[in-house]
Rosetta silent file (secondary structure, phi, psi, omega in degrees, C-alpha in Angstrom):
SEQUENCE: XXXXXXXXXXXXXXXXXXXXXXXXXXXXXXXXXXXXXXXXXXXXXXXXXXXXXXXXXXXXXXXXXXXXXXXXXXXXXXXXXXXXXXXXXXXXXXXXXXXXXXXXXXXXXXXXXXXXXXXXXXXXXXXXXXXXXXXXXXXXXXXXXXXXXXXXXXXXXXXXXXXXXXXXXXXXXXXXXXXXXXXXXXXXXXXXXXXXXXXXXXXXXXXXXXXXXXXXXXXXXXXXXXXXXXXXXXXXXXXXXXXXXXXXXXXXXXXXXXXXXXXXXXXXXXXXXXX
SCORE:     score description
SCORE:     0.000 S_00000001
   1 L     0.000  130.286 -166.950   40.450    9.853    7.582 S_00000001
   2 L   -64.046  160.198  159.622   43.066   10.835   10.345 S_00000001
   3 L  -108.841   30.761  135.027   42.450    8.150   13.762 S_00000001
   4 L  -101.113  -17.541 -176.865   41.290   11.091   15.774 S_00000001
   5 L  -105.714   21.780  173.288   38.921   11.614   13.657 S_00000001
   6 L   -81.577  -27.838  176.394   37.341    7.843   13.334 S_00000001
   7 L  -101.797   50.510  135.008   36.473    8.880   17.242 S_00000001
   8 L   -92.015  127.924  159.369   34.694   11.984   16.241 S_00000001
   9 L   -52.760  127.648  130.756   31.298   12.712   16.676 S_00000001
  10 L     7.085 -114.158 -179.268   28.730   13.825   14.636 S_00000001
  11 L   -80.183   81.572 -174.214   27.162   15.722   16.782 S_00000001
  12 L  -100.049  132.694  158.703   29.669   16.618   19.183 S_00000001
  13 L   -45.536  108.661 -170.578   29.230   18.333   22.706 S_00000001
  14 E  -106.829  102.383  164.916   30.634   21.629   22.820 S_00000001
  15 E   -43.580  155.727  157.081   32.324   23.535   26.043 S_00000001
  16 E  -135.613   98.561  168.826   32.590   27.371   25.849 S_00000001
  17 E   -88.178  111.671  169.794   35.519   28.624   27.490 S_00000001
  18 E   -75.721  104.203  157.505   34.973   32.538   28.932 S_00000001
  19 E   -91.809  143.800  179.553   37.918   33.903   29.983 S_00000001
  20 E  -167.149  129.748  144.328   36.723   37.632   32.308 S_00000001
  21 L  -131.617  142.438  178.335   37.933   40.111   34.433 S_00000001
  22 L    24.359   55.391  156.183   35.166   42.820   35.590 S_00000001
  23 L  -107.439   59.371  151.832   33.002   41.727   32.687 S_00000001
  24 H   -65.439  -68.277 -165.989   29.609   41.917   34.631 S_00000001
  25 H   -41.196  -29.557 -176.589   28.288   44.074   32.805 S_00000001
  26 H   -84.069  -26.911 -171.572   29.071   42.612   29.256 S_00000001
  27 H   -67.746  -30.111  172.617   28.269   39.405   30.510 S_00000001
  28 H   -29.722  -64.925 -161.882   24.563   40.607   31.202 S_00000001
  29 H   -86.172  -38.540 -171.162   24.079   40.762   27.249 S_00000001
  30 H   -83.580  -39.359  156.670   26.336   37.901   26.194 S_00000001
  31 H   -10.924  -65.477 -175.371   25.354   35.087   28.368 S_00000001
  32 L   -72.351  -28.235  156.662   21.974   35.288   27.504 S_00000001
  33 L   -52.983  -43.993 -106.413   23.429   34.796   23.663 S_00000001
  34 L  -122.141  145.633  164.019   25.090   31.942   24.083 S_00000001
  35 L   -82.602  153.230  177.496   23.141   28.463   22.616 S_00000001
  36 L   -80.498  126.516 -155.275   22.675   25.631   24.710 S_00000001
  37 L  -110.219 -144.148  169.461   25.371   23.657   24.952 S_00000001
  38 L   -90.465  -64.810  166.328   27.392   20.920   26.764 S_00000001
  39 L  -157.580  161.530  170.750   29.045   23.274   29.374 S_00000001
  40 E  -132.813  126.870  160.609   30.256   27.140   29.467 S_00000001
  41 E  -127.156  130.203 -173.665   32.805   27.561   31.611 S_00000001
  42 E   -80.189  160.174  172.149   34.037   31.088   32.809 S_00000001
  43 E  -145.600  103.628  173.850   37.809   31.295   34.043 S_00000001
  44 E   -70.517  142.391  166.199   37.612   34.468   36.445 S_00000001
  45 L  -121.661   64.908 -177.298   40.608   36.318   36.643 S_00000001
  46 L    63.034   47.261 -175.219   40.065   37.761   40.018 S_00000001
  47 L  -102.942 -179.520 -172.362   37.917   40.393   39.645 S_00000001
  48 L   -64.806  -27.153 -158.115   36.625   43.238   41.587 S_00000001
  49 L   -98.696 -153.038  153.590   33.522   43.616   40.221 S_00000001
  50 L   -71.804   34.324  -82.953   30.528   41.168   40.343 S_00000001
  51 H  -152.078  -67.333 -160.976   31.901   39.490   37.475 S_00000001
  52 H   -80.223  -31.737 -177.767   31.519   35.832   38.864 S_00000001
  53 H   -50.102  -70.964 -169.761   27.711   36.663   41.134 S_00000001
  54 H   -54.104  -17.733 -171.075   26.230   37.804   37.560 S_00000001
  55 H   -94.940   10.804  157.547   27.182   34.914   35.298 S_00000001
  56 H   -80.627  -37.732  172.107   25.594   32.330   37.992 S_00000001
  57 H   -43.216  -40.510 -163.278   22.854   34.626   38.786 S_00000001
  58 H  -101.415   -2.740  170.330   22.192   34.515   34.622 S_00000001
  59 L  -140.710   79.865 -158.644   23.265   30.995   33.854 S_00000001
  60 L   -75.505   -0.942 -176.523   23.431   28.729   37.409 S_00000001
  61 L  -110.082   23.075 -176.501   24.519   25.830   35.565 S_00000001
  62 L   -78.065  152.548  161.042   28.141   27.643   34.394 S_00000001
  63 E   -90.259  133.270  178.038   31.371   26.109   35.640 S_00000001
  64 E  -130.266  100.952  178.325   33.228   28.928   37.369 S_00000001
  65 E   -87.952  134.971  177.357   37.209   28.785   37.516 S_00000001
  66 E  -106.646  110.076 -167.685   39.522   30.907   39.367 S_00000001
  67 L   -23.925  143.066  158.903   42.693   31.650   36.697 S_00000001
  68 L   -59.903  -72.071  175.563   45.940   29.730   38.610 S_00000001
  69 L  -130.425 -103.157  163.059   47.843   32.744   37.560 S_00000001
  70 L  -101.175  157.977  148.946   47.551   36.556   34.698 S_00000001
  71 L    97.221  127.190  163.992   47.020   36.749   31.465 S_00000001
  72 H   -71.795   -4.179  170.049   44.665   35.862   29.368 S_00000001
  73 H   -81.799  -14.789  157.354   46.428   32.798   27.847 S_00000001
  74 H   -78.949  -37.251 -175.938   46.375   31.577   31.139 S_00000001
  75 H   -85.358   13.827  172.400   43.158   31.618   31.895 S_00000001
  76 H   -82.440  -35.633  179.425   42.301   29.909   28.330 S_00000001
  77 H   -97.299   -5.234  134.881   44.207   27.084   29.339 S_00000001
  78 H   -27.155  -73.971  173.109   42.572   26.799   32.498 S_00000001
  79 H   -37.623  -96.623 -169.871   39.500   26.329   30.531 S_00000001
  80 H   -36.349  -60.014  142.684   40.610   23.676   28.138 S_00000001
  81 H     5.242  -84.508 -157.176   42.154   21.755   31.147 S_00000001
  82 L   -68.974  -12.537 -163.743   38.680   21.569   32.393 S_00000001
  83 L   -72.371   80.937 -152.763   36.850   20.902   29.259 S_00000001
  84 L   -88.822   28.067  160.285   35.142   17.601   29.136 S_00000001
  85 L   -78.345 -157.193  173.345   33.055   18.407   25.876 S_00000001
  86 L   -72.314  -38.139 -154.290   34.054   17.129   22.169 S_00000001
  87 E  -130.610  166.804 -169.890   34.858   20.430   21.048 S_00000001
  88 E  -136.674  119.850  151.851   36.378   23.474   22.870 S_00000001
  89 E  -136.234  115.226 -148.737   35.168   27.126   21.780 S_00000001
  90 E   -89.404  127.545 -152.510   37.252   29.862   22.768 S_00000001
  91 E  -154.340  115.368 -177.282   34.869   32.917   23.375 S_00000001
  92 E   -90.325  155.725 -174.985   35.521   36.354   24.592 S_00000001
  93 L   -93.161   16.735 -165.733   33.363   38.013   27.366 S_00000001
  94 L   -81.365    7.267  177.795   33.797   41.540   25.974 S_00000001
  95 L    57.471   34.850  173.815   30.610   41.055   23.624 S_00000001
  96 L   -81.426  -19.246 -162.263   33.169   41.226   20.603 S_00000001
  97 L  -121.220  132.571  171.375   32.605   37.453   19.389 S_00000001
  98 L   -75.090  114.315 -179.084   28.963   36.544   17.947 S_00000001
  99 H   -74.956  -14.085  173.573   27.390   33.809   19.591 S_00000001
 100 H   -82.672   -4.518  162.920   25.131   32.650   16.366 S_00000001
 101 H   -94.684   25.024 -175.900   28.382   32.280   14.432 S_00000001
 102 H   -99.373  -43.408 -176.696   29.289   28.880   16.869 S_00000001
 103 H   -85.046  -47.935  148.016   27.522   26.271   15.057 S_00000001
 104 H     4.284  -69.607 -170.807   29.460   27.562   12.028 S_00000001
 105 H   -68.684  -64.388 -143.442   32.776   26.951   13.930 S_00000001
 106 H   -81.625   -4.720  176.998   31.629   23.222   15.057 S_00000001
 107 H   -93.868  -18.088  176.397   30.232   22.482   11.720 S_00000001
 108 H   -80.055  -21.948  172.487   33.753   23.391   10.104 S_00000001
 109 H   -63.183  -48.714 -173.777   35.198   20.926   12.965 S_00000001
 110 H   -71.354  -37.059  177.545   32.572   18.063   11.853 S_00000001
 111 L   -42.422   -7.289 -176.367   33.531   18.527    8.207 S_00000001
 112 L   110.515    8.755 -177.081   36.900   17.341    9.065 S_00000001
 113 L   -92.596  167.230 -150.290   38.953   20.055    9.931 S_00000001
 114 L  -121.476  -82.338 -151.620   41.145   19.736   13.869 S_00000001
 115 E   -79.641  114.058  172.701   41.363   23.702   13.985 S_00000001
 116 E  -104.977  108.753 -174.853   38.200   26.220   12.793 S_00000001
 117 E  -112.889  127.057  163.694   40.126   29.529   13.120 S_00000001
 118 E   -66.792  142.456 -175.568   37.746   32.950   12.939 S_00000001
 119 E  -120.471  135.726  156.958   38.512   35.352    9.982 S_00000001
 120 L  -125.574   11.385  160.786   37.550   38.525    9.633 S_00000001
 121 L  -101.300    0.267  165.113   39.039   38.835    6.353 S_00000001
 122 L   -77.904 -172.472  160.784   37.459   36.270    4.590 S_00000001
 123 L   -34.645  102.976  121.907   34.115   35.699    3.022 S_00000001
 124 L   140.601    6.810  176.037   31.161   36.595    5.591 S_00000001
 125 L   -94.534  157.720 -126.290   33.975   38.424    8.026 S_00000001
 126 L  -154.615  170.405  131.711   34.039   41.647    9.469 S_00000001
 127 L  -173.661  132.615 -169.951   35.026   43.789   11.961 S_00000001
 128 L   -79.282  -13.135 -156.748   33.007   46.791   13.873 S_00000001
 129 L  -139.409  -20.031  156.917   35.944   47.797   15.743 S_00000001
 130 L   -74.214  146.958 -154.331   39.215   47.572   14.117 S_00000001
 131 L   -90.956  145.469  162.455   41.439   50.668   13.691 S_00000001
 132 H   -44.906  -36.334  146.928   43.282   51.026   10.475 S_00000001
 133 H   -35.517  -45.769 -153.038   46.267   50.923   12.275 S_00000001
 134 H  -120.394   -2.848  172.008   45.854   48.082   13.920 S_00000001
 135 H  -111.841  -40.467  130.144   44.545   46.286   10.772 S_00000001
 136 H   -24.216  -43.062  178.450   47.904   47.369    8.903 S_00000001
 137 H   -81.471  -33.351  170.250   49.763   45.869   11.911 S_00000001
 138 H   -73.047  -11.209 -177.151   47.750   42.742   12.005 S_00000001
 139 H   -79.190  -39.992 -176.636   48.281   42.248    8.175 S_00000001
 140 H   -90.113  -32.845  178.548   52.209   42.789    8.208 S_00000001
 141 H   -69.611  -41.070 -168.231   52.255   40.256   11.245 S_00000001
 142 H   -96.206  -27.818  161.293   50.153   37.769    9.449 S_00000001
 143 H   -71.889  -19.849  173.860   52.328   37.856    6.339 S_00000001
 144 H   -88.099  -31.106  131.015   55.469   37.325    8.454 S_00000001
 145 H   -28.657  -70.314  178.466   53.614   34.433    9.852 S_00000001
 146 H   -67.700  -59.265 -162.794   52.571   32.849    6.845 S_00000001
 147 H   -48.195  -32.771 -139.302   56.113   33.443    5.606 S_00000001
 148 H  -125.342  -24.262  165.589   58.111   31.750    8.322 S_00000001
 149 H   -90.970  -17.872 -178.502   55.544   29.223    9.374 S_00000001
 150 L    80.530   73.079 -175.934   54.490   27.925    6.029 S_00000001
 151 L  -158.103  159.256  163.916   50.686   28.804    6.533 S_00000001
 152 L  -104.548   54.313  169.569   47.707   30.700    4.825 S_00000001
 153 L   -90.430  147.067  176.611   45.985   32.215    7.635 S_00000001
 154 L  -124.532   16.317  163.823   44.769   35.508    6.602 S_00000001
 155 L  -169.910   67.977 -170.092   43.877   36.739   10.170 S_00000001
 156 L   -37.521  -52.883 -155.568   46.497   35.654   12.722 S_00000001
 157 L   -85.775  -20.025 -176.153   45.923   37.699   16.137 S_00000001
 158 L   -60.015  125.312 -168.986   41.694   36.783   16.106 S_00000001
 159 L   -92.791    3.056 -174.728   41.084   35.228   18.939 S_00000001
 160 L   -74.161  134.273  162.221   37.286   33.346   18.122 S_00000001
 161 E   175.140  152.636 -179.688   38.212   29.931   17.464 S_00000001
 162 E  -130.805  162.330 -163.843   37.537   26.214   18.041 S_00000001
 163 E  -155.374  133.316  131.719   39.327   23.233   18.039 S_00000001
 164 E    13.403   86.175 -159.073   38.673   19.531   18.740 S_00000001
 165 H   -50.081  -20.940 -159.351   39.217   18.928   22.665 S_00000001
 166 H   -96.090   22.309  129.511   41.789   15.510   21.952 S_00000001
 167 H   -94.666   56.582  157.828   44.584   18.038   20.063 S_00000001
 168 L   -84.769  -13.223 -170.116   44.610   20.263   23.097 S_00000001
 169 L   -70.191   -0.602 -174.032   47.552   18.039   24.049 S_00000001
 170 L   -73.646  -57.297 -163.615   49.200   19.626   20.516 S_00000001
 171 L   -54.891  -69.034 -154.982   49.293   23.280   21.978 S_00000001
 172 L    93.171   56.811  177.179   51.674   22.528   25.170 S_00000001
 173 L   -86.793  133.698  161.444   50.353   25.423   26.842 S_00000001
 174 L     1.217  136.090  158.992   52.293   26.642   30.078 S_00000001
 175 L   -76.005  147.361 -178.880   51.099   24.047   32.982 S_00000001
 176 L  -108.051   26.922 -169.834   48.248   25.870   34.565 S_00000001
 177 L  -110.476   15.349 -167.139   48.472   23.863   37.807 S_00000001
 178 L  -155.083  154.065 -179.499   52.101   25.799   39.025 S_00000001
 179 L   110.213  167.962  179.448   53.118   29.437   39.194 S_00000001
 180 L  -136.637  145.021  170.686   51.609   32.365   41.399 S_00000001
 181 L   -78.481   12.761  168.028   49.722   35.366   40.195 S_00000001
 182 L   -98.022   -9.744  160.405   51.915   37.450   42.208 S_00000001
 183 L    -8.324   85.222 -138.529   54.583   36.552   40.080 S_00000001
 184 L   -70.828  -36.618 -178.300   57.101   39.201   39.051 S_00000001
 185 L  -134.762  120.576 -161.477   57.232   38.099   35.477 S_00000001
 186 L   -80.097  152.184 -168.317   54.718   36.704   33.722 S_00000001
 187 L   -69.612  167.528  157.350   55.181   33.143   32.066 S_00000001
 188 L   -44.260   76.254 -148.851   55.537   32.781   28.276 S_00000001
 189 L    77.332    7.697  151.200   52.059   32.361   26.691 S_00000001
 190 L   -75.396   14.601 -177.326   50.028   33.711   29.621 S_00000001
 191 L  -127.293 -147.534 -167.161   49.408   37.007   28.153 S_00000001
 192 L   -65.399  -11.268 -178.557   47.843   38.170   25.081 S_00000001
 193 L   -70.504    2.056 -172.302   50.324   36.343   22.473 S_00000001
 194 H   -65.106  -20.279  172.976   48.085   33.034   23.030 S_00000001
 195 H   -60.865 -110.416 -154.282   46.298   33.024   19.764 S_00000001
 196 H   -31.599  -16.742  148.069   49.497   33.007   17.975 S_00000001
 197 H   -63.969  -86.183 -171.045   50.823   30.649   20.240 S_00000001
 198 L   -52.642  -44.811 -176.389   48.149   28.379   19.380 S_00000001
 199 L   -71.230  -24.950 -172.466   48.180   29.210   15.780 S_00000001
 200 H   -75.930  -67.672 -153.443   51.939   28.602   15.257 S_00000001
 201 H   -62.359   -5.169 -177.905   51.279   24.948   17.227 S_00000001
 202 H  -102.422  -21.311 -153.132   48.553   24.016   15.257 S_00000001
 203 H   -79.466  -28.349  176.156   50.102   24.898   12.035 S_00000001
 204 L   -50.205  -23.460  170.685   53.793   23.114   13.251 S_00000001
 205 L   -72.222  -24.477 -159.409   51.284   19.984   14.025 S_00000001
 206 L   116.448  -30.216 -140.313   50.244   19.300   11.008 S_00000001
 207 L   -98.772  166.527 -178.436   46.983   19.484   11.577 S_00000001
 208 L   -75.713  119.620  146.070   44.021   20.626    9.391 S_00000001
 209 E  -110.823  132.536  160.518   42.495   24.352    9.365 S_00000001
 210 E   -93.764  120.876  139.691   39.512   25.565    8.243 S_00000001
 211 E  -112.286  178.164 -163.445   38.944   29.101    8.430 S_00000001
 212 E  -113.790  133.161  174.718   35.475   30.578    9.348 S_00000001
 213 E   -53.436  120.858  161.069   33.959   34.164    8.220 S_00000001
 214 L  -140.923  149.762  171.646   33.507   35.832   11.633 S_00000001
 215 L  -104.543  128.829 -179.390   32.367   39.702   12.303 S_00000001
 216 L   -76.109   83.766 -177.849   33.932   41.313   15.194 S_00000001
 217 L    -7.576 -144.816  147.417   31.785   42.954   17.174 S_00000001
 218 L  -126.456  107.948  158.958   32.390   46.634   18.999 S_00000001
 219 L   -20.388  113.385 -162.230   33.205   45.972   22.898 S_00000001
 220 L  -102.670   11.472  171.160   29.569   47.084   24.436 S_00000001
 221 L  -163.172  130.091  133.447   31.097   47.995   28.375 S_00000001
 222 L   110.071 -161.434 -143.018   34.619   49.076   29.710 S_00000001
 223 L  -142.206  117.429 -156.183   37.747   49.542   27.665 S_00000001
 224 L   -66.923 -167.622  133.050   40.436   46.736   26.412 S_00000001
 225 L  -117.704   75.456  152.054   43.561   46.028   27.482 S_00000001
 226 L   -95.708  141.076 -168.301   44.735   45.494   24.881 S_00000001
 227 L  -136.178  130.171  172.936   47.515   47.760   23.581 S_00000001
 228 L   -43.853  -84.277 -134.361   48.738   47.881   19.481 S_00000001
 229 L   -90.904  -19.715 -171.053   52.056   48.612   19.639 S_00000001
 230 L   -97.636  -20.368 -174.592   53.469   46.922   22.788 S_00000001
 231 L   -91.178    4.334 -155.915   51.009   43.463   22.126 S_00000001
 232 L  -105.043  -79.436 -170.294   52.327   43.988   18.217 S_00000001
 233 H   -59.241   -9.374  172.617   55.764   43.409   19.559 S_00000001
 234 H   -80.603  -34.286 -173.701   55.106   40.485   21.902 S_00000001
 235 H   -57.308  -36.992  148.681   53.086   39.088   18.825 S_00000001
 236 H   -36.608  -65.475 -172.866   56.351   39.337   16.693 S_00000001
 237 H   -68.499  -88.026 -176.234   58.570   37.829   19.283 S_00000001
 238 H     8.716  -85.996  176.252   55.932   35.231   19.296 S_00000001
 239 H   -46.199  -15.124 -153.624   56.566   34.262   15.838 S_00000001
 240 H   -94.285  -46.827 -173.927   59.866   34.443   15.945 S_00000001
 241 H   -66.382  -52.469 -179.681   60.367   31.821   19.181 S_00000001
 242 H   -33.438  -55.697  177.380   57.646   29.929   17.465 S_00000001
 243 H   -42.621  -63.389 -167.786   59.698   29.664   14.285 S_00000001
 244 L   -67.255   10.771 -136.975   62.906   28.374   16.513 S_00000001
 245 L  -117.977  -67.416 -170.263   60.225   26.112   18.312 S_00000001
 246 L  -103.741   12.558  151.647   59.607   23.945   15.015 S_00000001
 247 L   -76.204  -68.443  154.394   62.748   24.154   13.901 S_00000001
 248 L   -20.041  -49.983 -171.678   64.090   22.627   16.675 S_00000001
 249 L  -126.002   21.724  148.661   61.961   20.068   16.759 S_00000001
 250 L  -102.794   27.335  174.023   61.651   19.078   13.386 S_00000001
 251 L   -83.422  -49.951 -165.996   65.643   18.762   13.870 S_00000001
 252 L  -133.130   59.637 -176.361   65.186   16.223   16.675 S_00000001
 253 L   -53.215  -37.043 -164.075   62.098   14.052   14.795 S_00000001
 254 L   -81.457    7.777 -165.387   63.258   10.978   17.118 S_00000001
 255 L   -26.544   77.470  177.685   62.878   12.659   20.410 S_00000001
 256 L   -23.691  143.581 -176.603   62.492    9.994   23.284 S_00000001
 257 H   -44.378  -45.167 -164.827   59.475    9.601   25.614 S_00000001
 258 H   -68.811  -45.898 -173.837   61.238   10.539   28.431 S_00000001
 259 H   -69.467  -26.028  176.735   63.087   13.725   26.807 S_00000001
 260 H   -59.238  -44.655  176.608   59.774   14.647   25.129 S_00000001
 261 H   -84.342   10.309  161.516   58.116   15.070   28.416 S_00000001
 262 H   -91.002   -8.720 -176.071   61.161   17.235   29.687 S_00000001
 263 H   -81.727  -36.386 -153.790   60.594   19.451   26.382 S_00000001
 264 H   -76.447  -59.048 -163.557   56.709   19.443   27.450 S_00000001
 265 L   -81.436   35.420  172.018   57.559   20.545   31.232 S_00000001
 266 L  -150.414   -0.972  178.720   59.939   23.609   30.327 S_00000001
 267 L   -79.308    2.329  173.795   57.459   25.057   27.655 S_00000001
 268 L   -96.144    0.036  174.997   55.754   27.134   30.836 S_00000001
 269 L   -59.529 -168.417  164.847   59.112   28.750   32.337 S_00000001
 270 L   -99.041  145.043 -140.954   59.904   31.893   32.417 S_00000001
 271 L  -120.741   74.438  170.774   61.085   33.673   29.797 S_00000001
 272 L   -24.475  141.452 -163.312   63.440   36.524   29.723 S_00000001
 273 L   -88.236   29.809  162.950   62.110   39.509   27.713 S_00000001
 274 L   -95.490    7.821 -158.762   65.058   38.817   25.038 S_00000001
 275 L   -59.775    0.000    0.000   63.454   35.829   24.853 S_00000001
């Protein structure tokens, strides 16, 4: 037994971090889903719609964050920032991720695992909404993964997942305290590449994954933005920087305090897009 995990609960108190923009509508049906927990906190990303009125109107005890800057990897690390339960579960508001598959996730956390990453190609996993296409692209991406990270995940880009709150200090996500959303260029794990940013960093830690059968759901209002072929290629470059990432720094094992926290404070610049 690891010594993070002698200071694990049981029973641990679990956060649910929402990242939404102008998900009123979805949140109406998913809210009312969600088991009672420790805290859910939404991380708004400015929207237009009624997006932050409805989830207080339908839960009054939510924590409501306004994103620092785009992207949904920024406003996930908003969330975790704020997250004073045991456990952190990363939860979309697009009514894609099944709220009755969450003690699942936190029971693969008490079993001993740091990381419970959703599958929807394993055993009890699913998915209502992916395109063949786009399940060929996540498949060649997840083998090029596995190859170059040394990992078995068998469903890299799914974003359902939970993790332990004391390794969030493992990811290194962008600081979410600096930056502007009016930004010209968006930082380097603030958009959609954050799973795989988080997936490379968990597996380059060391740390213990379980994954968990999850079925994806069909989006029930509005339209993603998500895009295949242009979110395919940041997800690529992803891997690639990732690779040179843990390379790097299993290169420089002895890394001083001081230089470590200049390594820590330069993983949020900005990134040219040869990057």
């Amino acid at each position: 037994m690891s010594r993070l995990e002698t200071h694990r609960p049981a029973q641990p108190r679990v956060t649910i971090v929402i990242p939404a923009k102008n998900e009123a509508r979805n949140l109406e049906v998913v809210l009312p889903e969600l088991p009672e927990v420790h805290e859910v906190i939404l991380v708004d990303g400015r929207s237009s719609d009624d997006t932050v009125a409805t989830a207080r109107d339908l839960m009054p005890s939510i924590r409501v964050l306004t994103q620092t800057r785009r992207g949904k990897g920024n406003a996930l690390a908003c969330g975790f920032a704020a997250a004073t339960g045991d456990v952190v579960v990363m939860f979309d508001a697009d009514g894609s991720a099944d709220a009755g598959e969450i003690p699942a996730f936190v029971e693969a956390l008490t079993d001993g695992a740091d990381f419970a990453k959703g599958s929807r190609f394993v055993e009890g996993g699913g998915s209502h909404d992916i395109t063949r296409f786009r399940s060929l692209g996540n498949r060649m991406l997840n083998i090029i993964a596995n190859l170059m990270m040394r990992t078995r995940y068998t469903d890299l880009c799914y974003g359902y997942n939970a993790f332990w709150t004391d390794i969030r200090h493992t990811l290194e996500l962008p600081n979410h305290a600096f930056g502007s959303v009016n930004a010209e260029r968006m930082i380097w794990g603030d958009g959609f590449e954050i799973e795989t940013v988080i997936n490379c960093r968990i597996a380059s830690a060391g740390l213990t994954v379980q994954e968990v059968g999850s079925v994806e759901r069909l989006r029930i209002h509005g339209e993603s933005n998500l895009n295949a072929v242009s979110d395919g290629f940041r997800v690529l470059k992803t891997i690639v920087t990732e690779r040179r990432r843990h390379r790097a720094r299993a290169a420089a094992p002895s890394v001083a305090a001081g230089d470590e926290r200049t390594a820590r404070s330069d993983v949020g610049r900005e990134l040219p897009e040869s990057a």
